[in-house]
matplotlib code that plots the C-alpha trace (Angstrom):
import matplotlib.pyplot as plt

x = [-24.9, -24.2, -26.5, -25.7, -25.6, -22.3, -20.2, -18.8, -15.7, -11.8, -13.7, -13.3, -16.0, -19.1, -22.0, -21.5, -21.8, -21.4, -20.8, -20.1, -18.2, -16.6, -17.2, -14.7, -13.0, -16.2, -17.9, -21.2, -23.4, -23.4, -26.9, -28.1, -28.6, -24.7, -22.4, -20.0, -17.4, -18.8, -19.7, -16.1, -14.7, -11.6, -12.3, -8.9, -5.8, -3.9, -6.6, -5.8, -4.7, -2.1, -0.1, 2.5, 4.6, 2.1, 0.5, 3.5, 4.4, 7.2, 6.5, 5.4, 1.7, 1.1, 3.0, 0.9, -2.2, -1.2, -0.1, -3.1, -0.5, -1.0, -1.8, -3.8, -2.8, -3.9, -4.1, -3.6, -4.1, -6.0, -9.6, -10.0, -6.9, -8.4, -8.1, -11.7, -10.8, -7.5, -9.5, -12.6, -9.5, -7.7, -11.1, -11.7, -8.6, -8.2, -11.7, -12.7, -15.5, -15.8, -17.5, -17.2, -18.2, -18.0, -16.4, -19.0, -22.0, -20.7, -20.5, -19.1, -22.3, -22.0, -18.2, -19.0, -21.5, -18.7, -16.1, -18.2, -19.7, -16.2, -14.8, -18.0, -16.4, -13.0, -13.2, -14.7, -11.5, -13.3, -11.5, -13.0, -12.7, -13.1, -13.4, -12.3, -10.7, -9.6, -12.9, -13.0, -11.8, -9.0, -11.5, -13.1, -9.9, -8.8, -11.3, -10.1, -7.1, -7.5, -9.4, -6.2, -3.9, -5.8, -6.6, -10.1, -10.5, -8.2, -8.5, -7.8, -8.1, -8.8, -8.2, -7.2, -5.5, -1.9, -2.3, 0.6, -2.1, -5.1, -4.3, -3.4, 0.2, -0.7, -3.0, -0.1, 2.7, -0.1, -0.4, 1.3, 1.1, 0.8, 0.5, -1.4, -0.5, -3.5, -3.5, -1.5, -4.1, -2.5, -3.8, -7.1, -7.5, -6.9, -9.6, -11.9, -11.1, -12.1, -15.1, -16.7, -15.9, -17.0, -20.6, -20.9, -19.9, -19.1, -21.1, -20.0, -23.7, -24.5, -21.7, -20.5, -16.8, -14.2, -10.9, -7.6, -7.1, -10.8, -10.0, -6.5, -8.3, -11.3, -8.5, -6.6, -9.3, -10.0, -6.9, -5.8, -9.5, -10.4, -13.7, -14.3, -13.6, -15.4, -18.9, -18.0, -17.9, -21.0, -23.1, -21.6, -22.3, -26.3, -26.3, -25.4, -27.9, -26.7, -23.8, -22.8, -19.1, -17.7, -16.5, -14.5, -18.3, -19.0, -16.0, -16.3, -19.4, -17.4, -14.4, -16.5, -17.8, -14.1, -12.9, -9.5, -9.4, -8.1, -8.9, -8.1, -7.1, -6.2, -2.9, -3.7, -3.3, -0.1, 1.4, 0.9, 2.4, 5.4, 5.8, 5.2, 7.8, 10.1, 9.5, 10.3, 13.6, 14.6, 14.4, 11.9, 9.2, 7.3, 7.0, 6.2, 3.3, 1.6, 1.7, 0.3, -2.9, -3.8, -3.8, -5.8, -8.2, -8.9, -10.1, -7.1, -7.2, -5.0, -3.8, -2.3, -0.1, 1.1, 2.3, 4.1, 5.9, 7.1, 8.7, 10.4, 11.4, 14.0, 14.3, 15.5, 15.9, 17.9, 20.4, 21.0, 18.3, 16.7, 13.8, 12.1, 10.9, 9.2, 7.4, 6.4, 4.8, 3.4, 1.6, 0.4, -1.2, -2.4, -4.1, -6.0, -7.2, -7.6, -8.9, -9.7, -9.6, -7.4, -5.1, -4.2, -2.0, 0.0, 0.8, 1.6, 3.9, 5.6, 5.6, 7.8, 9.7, 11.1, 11.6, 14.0, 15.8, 19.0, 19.0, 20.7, 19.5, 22.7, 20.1, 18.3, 21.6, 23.0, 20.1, 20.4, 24.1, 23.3, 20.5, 23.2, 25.7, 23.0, 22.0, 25.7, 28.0, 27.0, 25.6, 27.9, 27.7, 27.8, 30.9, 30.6, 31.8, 28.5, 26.2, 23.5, 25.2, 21.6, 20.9, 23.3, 23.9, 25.2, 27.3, 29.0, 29.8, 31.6, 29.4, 29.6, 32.3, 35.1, 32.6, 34.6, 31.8, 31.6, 31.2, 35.2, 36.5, 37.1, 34.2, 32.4, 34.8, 36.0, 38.3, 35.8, 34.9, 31.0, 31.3, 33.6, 34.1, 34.0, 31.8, 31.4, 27.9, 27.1, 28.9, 27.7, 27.0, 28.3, 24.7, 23.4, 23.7, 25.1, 28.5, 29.1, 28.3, 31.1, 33.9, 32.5, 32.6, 36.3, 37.4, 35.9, 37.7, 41.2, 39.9, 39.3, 42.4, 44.7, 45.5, 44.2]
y = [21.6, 19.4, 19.0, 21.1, 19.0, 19.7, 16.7, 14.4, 14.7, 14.1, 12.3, 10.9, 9.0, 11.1, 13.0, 15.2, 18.8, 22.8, 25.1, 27.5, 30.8, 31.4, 35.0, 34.6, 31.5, 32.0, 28.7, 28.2, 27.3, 23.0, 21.5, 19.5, 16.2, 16.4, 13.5, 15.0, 14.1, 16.4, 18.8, 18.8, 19.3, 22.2, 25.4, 26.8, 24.8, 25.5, 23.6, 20.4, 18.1, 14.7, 16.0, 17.9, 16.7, 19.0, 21.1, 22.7, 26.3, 26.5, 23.5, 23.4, 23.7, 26.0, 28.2, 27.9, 28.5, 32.0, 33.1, 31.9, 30.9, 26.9, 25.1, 21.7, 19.6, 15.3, 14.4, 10.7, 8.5, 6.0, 7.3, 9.6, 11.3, 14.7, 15.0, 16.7, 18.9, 19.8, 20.9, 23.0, 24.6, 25.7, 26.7, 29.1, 30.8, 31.6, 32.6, 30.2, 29.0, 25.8, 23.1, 19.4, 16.0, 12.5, 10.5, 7.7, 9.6, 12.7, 12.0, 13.9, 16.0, 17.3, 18.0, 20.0, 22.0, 22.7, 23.3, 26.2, 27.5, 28.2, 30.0, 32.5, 33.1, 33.8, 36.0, 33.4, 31.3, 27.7, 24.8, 21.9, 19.1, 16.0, 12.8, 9.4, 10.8, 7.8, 6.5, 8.5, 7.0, 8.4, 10.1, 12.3, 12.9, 14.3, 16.3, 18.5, 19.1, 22.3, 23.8, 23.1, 24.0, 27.4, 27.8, 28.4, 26.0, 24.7, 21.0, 18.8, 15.7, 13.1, 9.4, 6.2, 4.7, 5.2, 8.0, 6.7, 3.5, 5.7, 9.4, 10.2, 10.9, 14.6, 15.5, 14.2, 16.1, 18.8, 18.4, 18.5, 15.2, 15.1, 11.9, 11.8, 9.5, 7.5, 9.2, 8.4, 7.3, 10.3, 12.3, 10.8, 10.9, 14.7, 15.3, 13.1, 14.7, 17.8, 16.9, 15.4, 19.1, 21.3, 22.3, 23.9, 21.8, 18.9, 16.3, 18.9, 19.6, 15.8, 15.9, 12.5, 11.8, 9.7, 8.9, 9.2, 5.5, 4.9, 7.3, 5.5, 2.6, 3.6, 6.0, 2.3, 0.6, 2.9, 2.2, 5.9, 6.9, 10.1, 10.0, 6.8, 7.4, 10.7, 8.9, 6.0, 8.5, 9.7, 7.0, 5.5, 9.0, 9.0, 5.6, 6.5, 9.2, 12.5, 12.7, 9.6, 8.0, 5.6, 2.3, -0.4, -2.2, 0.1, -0.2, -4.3, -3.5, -1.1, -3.8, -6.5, -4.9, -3.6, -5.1, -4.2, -2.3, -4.7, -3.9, -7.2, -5.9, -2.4, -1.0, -2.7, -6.2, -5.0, -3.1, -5.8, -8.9, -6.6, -5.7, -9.8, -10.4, -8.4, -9.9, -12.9, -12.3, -9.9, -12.5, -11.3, -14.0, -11.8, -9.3, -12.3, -13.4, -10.3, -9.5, -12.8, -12.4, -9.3, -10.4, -13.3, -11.3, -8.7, -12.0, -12.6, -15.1, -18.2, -19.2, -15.9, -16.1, -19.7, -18.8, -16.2, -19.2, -20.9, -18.5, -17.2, -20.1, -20.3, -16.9, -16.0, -19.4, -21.3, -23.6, -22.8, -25.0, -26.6, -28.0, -24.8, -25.0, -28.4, -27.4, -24.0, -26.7, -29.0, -25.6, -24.6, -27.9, -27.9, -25.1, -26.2, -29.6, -28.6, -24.9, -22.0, -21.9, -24.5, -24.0, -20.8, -23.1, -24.6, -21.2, -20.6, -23.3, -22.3, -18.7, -19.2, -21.8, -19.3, -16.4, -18.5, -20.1, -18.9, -16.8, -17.2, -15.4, -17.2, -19.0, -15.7, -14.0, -17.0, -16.8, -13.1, -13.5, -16.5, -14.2, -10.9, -13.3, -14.7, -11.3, -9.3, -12.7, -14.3, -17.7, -20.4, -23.3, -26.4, -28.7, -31.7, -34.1, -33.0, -33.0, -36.3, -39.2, -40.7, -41.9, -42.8, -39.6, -38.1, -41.2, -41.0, -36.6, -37.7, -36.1, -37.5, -39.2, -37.4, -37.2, -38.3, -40.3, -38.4, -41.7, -43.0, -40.4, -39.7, -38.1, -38.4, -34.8, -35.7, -33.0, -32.0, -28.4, -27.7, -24.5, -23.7, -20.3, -21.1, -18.1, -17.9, -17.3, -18.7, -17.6, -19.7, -18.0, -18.5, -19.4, -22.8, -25.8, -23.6, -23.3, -26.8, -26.4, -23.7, -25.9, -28.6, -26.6, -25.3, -29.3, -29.9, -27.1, -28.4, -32.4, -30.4, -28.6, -32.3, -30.3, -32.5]
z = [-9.9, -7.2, -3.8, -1.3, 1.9, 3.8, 3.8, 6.0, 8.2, 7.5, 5.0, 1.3, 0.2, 1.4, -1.1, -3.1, -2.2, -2.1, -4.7, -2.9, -2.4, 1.4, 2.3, 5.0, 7.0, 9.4, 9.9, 8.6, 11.6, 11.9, 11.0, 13.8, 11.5, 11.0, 12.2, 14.9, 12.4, 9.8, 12.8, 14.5, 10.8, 10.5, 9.3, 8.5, 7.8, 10.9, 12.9, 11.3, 12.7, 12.7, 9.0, 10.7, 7.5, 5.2, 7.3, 9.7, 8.6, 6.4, 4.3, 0.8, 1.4, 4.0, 2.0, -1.3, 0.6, 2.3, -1.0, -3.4, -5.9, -6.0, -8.9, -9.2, -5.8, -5.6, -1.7, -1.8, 1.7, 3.4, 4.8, 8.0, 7.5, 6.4, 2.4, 2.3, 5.2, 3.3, 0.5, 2.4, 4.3, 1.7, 0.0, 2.9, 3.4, -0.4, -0.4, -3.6, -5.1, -4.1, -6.0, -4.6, -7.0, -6.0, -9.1, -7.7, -9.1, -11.5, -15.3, -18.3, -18.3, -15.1, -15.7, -18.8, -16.8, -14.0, -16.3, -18.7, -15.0, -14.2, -17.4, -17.1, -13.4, -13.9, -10.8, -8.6, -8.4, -8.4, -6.9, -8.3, -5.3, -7.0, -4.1, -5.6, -8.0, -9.1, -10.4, -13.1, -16.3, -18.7, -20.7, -18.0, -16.5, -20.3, -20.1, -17.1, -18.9, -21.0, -18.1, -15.4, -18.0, -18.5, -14.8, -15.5, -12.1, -9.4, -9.3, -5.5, -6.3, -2.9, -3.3, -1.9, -4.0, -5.4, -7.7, -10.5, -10.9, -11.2, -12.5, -16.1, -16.0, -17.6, -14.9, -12.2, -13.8, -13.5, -10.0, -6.6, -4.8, -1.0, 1.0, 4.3, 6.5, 9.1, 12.7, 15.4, 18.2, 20.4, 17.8, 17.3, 21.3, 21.6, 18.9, 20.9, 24.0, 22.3, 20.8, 24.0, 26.0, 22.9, 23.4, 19.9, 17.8, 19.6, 22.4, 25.4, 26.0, 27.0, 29.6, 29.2, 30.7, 29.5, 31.0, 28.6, 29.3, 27.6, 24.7, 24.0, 23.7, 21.3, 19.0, 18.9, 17.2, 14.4, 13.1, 12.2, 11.2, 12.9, 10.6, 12.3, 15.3, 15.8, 14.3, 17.1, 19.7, 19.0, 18.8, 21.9, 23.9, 21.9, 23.6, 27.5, 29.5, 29.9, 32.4, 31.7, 32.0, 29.0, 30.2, 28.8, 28.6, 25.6, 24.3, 23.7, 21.6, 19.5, 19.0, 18.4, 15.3, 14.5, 11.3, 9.3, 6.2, 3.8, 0.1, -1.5, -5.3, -4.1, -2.1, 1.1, -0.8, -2.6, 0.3, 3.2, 1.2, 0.5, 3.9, 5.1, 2.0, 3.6, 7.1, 6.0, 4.1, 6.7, 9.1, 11.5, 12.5, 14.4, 12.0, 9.4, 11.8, 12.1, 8.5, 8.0, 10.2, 9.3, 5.5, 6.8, 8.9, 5.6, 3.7, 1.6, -0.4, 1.0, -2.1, -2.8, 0.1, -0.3, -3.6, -2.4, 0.1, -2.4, -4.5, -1.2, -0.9, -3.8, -4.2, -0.6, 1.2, -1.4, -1.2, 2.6, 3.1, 0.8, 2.7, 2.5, -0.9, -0.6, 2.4, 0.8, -1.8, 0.6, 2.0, -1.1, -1.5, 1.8, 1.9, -1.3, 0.0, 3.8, 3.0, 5.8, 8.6, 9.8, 6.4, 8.7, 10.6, 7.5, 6.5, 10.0, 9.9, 6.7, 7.4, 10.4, 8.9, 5.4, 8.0, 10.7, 7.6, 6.8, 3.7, 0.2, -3.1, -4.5, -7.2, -8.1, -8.8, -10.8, -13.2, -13.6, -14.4, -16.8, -18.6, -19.0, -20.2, -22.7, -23.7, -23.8, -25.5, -28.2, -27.9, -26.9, -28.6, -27.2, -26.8, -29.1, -26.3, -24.8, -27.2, -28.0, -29.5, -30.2, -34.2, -36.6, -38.3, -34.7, -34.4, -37.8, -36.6, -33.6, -31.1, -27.7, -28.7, -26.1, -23.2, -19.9, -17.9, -14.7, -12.3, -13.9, -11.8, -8.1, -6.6, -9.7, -10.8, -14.4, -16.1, -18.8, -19.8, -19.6, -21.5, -24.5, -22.4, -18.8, -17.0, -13.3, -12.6, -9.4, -6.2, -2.9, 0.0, 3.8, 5.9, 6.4, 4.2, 1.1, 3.4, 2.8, -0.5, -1.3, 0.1, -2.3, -5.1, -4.4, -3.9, -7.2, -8.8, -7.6, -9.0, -12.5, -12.8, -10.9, -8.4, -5.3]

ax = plt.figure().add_subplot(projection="3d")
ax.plot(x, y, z, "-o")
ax.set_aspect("equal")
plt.show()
């Protein structure tokens, strides 16, 4: 069975641990080699803390728990936001056996042994807390099956990562999803402030102060990790003598060792260049800039993101102005040749240039239309006035043979159908350059049809 070392706090990635059944919600007395994250951990659900959307009374969950009737339940967030604590809570109200794994370091082997422990225990009520959940494969995951369908155990599943990527869809359909959201830093403050008065549990007994400026300040750099930012608070109070106040000067230690959570192949990546996509067509250089530099400061790769310039470039940039897309390639090239960190300025440059463009997805939408059109009419075929008049057999079928030369005619408009049925599939839009365009395209329509 797994170790029995109580795990760490708010947390998601720590070792594997107790099989255990809660006698009551009591808490066990904290070992003194526990992190004050582990040590400041909640012990019933209404202590935790910063998922109001879950945890307040009346919602879904709370509601489960105080009657014992939930199924199999998949907490899915970023780390530090209390998906372990979740699942010890809900262990100790319900009084269950509680058996933890790390999908790190369990294997089929171990499963089996969990899974058979709990059908001889009907009465035990095992939750099964799985942490990463989504590092185990399809295979492991098929083999909880039978066991949640029978409710021989009660699975929580914890992970970071989007669950419809990682989790067999018939263990999700199986399962209620709940997202937690990272703290607020008023919320990771409070918990701070607690832990440095609580003598128990917490760091009250070295009497260290900290002003609520100082603890704004340290909750601001965890960046929504209370798991963090509890085991920070420690080792800066271990640091100071007894008594002593926290400063800003221990604080510049802490942020210069601060570094963003960026996984590169994981949401982060996919979630940050939608959001600096969106900045960008929205408009919103600022927003655009920030995006940018924090992809940059997770180690993105450069490349990445100038590709994503030029396609932004003709998909939501366009025809109002057209110099967008060969900058977006002149970036892209840049950054190849030139490299990091001064290629950080070319996408600088390019980045602010797409988001104060004026927008048109008028090229996007033609070649959507042009597609349907393609797939719901049957294939035109081409005018023979259009078609090549190159070789002799061509010659002696007449093709090309009415084609009206475009540069005979005024403004190079001759009166000659492109399509035996004429389809509108591009509509110019009103910003920038593409204005001019649309009152080009209407003078051309009244030079077809002699009406000028």
């Amino acid at each position: 069975m797994p170790a029995a070392d109580q795990p760490d706090l708010f947390g998601d990635d720590a070792d594997a641990s107790p099989d255990s059944t809660p006698e009551s919600a009591a808490p066990r007395r904290p070992l003194a080699h526990q992190p004050l994250a582990a040590r400041m951990r909640p012990r019933a659900l209404a202590e935790v803390v910063g998922q109001e959307h879950i945890t307040r009374a009346g919602n879904l969950l709370p509601r489960l728990v105080a009657q014992n009737r939930f199924g199999s339940l998949i907490f899915y967030g970023p780390p530090g936001t209390g998906k372990t604590s979740l699942a010890e809570a809900i262990a100790a109200e319900t009084k269950s056996r509680f058996v933890r794994i790390n999908a790190v370091m369990s294997n089929v082997a171990e499963l089996r042994d969990i899974l058979a422990a709990a059908r001889r225990r009907p009465e035990a009520a095992t939750i099964l807390f799985i942490d990463e959940l989504h590092r185990f494969n399809k295979s492991q995951q098929d083999l909880l099956l039978p066991d949640v369908e029978e409710g021989n155990v009660r699975l929580i599943g914890a992970t970071t990562h989007n669950p419809g990527f990682y989790v067999n869809p018939p263990l999700l359909s199986r399962s209620h999803l709940f997202r937690l959201e990272p703290h607020t830093s008023a919320v990771i403050a409070t918990v701070l402030r607690r832990a440095l008065a609580d003598a128990t549990r917490g760091l009250g007994e070295r009497r260290c102060a900290a002003d609520d400026k100082i603890l704004a300040e340290l909750a601001a750099l965890c960046g929504g990790d209370l798991r963090r930012a509890l085991n920070a608070l420690e080792v800066i109070v271990l640091s100071l003598p007894e008594g002593a106040a926290i400063t800003t000067a221990e604080l510049e230690v802490f942020a210069r060792e601060r570094r963003i959570r960026y996984d590169a192949d994981e949401d982060e990546h996919y979630d940050t260049i939608s959001a600096f996509i969106k900045s960008c067509r929205g408009g919103d250089p600022d927003a655009a800039m920030y995006w940018l530099a924090k992809m940059l400061a997770g180690g993105e790769d450069p490349r990445f993101i100038a590709r994503r310039l030029v396609i932004l470039a003709s998909e939501d940039v366009g025809l109002a102005d057209s110099r967008a897309l060969p900058l977006a390639v002149a970036a892209h090239q840049a950054v190849d040749f030139i490299g990091l960190p001064e290629a950080e300025l070319t996408l600088a440059h390019a980045t602010l240039f797409i988001a104060t463009a004026p927008k048109s997805n008028s090229a996007t939408l033609a070649l959507g239309a042009a597609h349907a059109a393609l797939k719901a009419q049957p294939v035109q075929t081409i005018p023979a006035a259009l078609r090549s008049k190159s070789g002799q057999a061509n010659k002696r079928l007449g093709q090309g043979k009415d084609y009206l030369y475009a540069h005979d005619f005024p403004e190079a408009i001759a009166p000659q159908a492109y399509l035996e049925k004429p389809l509108t599939l591009y509509t110019p839009k009103t910003a920038g350059a593409e204005a001019a365009i649309a009152e080009r395209l209407e003078r051309w329509k009244q030079l077809r049809s002699g009406q000028a």
